[in-house]
Biopython code that builds the backbone (N, CA, C, O; Angstrom):
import numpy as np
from Bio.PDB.StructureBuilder import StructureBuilder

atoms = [
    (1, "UNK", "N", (0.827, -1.192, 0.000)),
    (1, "UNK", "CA", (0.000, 0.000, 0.000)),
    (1, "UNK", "C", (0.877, 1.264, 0.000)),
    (1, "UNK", "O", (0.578, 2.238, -0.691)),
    (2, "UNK", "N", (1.891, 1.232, 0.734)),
    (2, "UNK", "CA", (2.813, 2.659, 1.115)),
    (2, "UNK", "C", (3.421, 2.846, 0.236)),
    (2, "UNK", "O", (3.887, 3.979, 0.116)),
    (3, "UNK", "N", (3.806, 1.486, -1.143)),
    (3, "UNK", "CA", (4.710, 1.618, -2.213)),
    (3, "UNK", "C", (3.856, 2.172, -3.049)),
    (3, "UNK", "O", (4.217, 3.260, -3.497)),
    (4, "UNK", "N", (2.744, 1.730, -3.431)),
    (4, "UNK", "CA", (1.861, 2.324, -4.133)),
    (4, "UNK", "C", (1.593, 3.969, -4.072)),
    (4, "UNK", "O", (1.352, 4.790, -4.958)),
    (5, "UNK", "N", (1.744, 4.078, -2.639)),
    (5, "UNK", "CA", (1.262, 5.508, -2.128)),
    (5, "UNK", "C", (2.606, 6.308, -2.743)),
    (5, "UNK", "O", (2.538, 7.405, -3.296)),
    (6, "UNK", "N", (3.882, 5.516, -2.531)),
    (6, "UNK", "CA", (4.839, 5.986, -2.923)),
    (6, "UNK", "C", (5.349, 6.944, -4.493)),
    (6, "UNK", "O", (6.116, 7.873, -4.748)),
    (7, "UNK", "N", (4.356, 6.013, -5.290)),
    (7, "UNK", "CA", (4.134, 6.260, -7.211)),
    (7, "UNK", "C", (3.877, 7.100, -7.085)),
    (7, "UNK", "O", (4.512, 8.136, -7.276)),
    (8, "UNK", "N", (2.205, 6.854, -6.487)),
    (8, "UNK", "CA", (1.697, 8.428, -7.002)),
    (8, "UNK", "C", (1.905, 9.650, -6.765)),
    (8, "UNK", "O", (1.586, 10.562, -7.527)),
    (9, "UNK", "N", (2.588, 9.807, -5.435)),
    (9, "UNK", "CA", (2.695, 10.828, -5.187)),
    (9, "UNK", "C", (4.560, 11.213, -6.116)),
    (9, "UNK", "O", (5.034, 12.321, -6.369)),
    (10, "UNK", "N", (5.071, 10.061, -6.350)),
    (10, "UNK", "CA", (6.059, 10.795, -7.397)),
    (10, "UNK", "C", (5.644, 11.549, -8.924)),
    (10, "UNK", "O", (6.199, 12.470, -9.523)),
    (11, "UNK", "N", (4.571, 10.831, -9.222)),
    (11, "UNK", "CA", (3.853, 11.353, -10.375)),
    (11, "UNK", "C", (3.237, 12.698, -10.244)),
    (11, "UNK", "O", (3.231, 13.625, -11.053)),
    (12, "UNK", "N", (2.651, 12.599, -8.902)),
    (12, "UNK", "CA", (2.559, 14.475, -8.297)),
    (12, "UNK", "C", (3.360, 15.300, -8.626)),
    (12, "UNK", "O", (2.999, 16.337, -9.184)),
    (13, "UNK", "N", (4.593, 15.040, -8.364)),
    (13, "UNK", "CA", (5.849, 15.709, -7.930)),
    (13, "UNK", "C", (6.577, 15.977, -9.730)),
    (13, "UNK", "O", (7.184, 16.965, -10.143)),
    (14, "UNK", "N", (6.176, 14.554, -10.555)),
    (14, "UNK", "CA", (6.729, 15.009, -11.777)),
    (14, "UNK", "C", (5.988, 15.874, -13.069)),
    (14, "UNK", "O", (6.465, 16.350, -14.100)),
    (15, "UNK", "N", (4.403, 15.844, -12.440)),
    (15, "UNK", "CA", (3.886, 16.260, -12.474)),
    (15, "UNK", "C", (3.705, 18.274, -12.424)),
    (15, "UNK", "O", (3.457, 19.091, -13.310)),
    (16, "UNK", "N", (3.946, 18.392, -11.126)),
    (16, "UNK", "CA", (4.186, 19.381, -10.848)),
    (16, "UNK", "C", (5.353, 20.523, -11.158)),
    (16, "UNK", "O", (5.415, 21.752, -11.128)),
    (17, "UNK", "N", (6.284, 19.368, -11.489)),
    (17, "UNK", "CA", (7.961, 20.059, -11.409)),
    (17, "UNK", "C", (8.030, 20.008, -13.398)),
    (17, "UNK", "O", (8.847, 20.652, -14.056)),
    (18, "UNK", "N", (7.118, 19.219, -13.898)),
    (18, "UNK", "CA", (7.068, 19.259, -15.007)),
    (18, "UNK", "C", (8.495, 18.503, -15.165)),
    (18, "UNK", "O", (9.343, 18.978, -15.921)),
    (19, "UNK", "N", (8.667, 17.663, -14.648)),
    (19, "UNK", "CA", (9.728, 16.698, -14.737)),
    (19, "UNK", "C", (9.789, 15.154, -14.754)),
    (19, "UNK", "O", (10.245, 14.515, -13.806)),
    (20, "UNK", "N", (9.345, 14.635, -15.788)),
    (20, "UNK", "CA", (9.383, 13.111, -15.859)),
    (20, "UNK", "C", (10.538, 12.357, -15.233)),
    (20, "UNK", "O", (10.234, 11.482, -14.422)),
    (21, "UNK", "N", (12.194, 12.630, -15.567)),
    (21, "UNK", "CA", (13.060, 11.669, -14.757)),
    (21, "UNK", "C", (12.834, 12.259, -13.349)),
    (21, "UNK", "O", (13.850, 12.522, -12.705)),
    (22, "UNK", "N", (11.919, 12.442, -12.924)),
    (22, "UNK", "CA", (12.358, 12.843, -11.206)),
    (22, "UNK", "C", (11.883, 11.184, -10.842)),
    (22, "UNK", "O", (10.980, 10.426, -11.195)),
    (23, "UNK", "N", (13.508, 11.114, -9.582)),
    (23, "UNK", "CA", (13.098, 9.815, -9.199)),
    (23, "UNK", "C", (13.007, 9.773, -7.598)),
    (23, "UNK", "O", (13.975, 9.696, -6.840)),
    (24, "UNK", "N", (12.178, 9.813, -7.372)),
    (24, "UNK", "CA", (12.082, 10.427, -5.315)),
    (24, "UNK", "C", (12.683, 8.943, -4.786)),
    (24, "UNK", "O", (12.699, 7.882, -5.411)),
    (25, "UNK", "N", (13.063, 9.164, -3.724)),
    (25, "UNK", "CA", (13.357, 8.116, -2.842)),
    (25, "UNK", "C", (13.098, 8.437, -1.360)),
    (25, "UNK", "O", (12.866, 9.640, -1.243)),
    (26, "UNK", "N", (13.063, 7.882, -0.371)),
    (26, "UNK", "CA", (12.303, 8.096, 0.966)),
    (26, "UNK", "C", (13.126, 9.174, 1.454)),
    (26, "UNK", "O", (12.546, 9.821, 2.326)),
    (27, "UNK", "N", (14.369, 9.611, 1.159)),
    (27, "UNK", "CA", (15.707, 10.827, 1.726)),
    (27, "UNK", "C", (15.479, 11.855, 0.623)),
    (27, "UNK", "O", (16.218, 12.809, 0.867)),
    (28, "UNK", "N", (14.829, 12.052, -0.398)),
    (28, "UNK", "CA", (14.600, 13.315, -1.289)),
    (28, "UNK", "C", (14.141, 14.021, -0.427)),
    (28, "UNK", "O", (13.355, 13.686, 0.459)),
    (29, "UNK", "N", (14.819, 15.541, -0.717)),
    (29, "UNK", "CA", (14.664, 16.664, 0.328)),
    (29, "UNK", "C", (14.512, 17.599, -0.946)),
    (29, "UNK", "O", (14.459, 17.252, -2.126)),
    (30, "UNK", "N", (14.447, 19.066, -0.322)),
    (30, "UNK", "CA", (14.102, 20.131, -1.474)),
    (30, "UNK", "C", (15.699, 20.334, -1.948)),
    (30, "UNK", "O", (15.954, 20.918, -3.001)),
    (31, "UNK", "N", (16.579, 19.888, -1.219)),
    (31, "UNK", "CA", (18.301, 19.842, -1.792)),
    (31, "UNK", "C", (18.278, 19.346, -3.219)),
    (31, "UNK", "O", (18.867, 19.960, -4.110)),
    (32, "UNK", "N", (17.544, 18.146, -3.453)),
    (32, "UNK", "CA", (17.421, 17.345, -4.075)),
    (32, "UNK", "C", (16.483, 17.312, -5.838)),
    (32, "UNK", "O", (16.300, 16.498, -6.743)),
    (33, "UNK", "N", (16.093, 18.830, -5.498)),
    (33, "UNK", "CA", (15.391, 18.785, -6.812)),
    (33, "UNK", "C", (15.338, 20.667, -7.207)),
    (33, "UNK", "O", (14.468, 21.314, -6.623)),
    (34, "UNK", "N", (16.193, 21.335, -8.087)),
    (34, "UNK", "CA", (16.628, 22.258, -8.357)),
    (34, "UNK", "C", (15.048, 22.787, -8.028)),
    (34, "UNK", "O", (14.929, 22.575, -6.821)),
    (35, "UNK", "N", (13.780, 23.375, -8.523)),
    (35, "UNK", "CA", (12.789, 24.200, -8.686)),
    (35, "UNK", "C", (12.127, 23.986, -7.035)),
    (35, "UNK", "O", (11.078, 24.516, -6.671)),
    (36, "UNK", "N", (12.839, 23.254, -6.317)),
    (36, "UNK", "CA", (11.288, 23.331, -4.646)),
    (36, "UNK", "C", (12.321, 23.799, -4.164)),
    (36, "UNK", "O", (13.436, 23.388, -3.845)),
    (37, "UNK", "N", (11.536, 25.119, -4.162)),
    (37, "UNK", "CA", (11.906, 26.004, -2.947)),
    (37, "UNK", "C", (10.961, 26.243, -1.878)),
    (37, "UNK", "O", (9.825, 25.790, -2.013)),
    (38, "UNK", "N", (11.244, 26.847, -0.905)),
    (38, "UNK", "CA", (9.628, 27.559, -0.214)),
    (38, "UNK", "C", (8.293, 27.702, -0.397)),
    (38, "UNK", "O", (7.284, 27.220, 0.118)),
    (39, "UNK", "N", (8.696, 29.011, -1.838)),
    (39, "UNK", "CA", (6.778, 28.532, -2.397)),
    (39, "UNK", "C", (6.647, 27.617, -3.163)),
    (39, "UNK", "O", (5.440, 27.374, -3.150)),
    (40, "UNK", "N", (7.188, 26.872, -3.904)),
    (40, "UNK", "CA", (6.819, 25.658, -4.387)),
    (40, "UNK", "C", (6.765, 24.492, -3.551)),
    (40, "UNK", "O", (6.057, 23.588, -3.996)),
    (41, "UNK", "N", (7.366, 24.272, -2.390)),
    (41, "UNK", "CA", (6.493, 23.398, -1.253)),
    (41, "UNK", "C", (5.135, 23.683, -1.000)),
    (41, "UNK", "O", (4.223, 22.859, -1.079)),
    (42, "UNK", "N", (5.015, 24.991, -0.663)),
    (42, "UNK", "CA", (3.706, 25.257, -0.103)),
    (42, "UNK", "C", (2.414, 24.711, -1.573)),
    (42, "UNK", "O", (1.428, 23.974, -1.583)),
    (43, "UNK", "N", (3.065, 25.481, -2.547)),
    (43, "UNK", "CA", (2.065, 25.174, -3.607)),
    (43, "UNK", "C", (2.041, 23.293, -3.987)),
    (43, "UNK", "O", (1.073, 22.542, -4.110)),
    (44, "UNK", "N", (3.504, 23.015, -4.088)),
    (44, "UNK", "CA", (3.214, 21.356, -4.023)),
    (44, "UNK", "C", (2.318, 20.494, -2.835)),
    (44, "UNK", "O", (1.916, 19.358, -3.090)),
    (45, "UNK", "N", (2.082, 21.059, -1.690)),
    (45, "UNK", "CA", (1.484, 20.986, -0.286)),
    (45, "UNK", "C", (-0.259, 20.649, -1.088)),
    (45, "UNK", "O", (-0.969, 19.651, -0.963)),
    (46, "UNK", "N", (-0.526, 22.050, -1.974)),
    (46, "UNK", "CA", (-1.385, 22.373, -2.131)),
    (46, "UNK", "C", (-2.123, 21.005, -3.224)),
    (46, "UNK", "O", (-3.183, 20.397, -3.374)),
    (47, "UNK", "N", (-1.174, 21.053, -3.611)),
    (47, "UNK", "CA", (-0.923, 19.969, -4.731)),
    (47, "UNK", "C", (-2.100, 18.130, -4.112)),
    (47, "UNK", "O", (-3.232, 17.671, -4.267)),
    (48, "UNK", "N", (-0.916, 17.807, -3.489)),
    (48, "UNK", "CA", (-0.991, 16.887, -2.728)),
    (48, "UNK", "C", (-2.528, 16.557, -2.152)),
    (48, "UNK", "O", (-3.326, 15.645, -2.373)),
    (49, "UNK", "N", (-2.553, 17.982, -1.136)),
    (49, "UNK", "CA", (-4.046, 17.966, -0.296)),
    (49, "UNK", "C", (-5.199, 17.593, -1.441)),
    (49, "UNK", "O", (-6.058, 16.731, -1.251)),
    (50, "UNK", "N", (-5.073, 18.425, -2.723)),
    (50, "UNK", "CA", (-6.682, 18.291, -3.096)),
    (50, "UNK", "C", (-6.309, 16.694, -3.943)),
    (50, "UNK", "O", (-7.138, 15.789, -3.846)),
    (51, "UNK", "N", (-5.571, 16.571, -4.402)),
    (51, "UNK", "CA", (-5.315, 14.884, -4.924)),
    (51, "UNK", "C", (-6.015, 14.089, -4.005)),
    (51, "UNK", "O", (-7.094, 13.529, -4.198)),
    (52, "UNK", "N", (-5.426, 14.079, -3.139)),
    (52, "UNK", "CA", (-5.751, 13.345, -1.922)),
    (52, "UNK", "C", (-7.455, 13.569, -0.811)),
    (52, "UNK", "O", (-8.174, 12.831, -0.137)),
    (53, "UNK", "N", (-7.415, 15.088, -1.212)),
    (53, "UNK", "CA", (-8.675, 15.165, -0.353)),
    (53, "UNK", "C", (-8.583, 15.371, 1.082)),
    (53, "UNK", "O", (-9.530, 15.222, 1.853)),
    (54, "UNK", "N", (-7.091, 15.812, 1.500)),
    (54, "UNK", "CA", (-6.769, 15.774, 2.623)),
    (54, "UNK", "C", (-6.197, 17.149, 3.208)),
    (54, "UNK", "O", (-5.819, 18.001, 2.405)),
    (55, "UNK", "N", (-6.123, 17.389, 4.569)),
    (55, "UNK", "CA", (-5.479, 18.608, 4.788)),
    (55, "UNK", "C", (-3.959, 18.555, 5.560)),
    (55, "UNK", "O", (-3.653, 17.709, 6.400)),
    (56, "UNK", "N", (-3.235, 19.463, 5.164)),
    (56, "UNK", "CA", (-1.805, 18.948, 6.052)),
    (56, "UNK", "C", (-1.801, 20.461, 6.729)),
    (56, "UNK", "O", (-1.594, 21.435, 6.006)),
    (57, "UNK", "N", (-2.051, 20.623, 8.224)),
    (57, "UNK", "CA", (-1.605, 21.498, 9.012)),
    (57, "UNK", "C", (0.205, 22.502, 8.681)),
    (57, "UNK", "O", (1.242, 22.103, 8.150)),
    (58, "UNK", "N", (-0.079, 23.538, 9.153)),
    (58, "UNK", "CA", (1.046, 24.289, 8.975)),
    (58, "UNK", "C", (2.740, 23.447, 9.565)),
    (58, "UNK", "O", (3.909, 23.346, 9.192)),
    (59, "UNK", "N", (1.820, 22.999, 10.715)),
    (59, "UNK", "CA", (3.382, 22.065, 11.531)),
    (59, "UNK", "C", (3.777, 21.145, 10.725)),
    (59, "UNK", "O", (4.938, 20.819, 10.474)),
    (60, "UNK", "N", (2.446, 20.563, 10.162)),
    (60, "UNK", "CA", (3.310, 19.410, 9.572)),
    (60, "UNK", "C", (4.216, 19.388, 8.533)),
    (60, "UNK", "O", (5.197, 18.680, 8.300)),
    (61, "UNK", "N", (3.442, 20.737, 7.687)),
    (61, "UNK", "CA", (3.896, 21.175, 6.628)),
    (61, "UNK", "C", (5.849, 21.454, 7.037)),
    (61, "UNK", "O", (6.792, 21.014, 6.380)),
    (62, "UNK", "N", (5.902, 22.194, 8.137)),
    (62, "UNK", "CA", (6.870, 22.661, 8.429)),
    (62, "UNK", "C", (7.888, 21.208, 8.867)),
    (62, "UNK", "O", (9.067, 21.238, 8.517)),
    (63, "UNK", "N", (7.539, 20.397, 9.373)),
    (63, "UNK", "CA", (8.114, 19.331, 10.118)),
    (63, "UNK", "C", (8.323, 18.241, 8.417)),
    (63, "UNK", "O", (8.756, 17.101, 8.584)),
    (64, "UNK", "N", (8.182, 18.437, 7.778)),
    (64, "UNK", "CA", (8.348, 17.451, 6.574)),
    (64, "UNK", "C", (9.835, 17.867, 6.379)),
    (64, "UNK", "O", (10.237, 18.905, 5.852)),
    (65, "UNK", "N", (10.658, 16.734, 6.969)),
    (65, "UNK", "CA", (12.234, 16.756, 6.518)),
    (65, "UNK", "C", (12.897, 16.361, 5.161)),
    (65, "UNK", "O", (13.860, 16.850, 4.570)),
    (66, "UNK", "N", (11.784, 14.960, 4.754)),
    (66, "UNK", "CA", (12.294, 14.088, 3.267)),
    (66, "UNK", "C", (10.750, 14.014, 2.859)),
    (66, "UNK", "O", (9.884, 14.505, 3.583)),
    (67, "UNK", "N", (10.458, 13.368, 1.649)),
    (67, "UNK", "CA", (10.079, 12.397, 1.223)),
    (67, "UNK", "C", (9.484, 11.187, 1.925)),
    (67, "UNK", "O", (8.711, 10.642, 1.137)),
    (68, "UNK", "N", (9.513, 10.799, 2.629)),
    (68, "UNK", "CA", (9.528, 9.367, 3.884)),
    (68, "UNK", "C", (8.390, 10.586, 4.629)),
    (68, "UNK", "O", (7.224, 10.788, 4.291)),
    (69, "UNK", "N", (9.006, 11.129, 5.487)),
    (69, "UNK", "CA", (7.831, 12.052, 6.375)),
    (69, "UNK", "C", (6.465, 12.268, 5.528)),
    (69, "UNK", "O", (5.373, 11.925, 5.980)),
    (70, "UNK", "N", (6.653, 12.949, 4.084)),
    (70, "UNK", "CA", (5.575, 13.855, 3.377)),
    (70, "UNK", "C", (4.529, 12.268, 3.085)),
    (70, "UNK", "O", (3.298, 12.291, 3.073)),
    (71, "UNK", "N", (5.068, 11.457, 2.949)),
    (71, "UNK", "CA", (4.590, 10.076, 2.515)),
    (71, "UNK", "C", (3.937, 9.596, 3.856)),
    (71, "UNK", "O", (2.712, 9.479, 3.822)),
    (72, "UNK", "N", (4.472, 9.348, 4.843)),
    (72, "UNK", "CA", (3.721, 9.079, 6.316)),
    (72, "UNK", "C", (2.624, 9.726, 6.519)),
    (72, "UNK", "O", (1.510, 9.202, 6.514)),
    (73, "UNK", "N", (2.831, 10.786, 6.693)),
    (73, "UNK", "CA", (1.882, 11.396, 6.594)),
    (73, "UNK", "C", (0.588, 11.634, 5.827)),
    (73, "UNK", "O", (-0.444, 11.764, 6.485)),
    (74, "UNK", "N", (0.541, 11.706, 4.445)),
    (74, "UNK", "CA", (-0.369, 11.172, 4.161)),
    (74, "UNK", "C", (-0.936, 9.830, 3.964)),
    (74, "UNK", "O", (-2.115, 9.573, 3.719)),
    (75, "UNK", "N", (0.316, 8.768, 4.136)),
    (75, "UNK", "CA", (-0.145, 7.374, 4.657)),
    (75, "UNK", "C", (-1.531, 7.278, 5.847)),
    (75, "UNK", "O", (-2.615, 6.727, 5.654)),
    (76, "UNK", "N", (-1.017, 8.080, 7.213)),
    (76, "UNK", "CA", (-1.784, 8.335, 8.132)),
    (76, "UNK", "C", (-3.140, 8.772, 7.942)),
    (76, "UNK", "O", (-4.161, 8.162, 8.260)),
    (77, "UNK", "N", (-3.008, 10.239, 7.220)),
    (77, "UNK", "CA", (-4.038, 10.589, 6.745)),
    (77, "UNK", "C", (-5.240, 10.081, 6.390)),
    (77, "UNK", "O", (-6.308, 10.453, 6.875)),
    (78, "UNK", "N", (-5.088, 9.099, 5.420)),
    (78, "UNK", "CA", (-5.481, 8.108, 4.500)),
    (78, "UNK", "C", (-6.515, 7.016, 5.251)),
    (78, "UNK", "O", (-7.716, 6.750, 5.210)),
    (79, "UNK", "N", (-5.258, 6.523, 6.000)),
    (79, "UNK", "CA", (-6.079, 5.204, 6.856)),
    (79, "UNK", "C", (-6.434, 5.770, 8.167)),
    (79, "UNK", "O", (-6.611, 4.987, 9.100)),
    (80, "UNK", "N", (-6.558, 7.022, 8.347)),
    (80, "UNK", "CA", (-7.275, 7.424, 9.680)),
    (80, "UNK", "C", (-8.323, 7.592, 9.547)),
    (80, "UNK", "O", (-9.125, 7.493, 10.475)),
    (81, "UNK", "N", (-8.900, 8.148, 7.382)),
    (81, "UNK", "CA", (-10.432, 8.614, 7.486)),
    (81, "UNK", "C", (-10.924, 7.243, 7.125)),
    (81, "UNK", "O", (-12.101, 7.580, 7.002)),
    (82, "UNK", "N", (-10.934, 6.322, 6.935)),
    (82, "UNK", "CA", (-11.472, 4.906, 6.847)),
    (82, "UNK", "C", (-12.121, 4.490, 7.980)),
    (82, "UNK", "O", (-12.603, 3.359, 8.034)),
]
sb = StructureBuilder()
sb.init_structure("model")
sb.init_model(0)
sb.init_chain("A")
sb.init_seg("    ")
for serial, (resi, resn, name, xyz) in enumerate(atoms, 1):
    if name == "N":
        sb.init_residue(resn, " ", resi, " ")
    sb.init_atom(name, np.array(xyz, "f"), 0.0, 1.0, " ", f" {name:<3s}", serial, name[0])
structure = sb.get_structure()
């Protein structure tokens, strides 16, 4: 399920960045991909939530270190509204 969760949300991301070779891995950080900066987190944030249908609080937003976190999290998300 989490690998799965894993795709799509890279397809978000290549999606967004307008970048097909982007290849995320659970340690991708914004180091890691020349265009996410600041507001393009927030707007990729934005991204994410309505895909998903979900909301990510400011902390969490802020507390997302990699890839692995941004993914937990909406892992959680996910199987909490079930």
């Amino acid at each position: 399920m989490r690998d799965e969760l894993f795709i799509q949300v890279q397809t978000i991301f290549r999606d967004f960045f307008r970048n097909q070779e982007i290849e995320l891995t659970d340690t991708t950080t914004t180091e890691d991909i020349a265009l996410w900066d600041s507001l393009t987190h927030l707007e990729l944030m934005n991204e994410i939530e309505n895909n998903y249908a979900i909301h990510f609080t400011l902390d969490e937003i802020l507390d997302f270190k990699n890839v692995r976190d941004m993914v937990d999290c909406i892992d959680q998300k996910l199987y909490s509204k079930k």
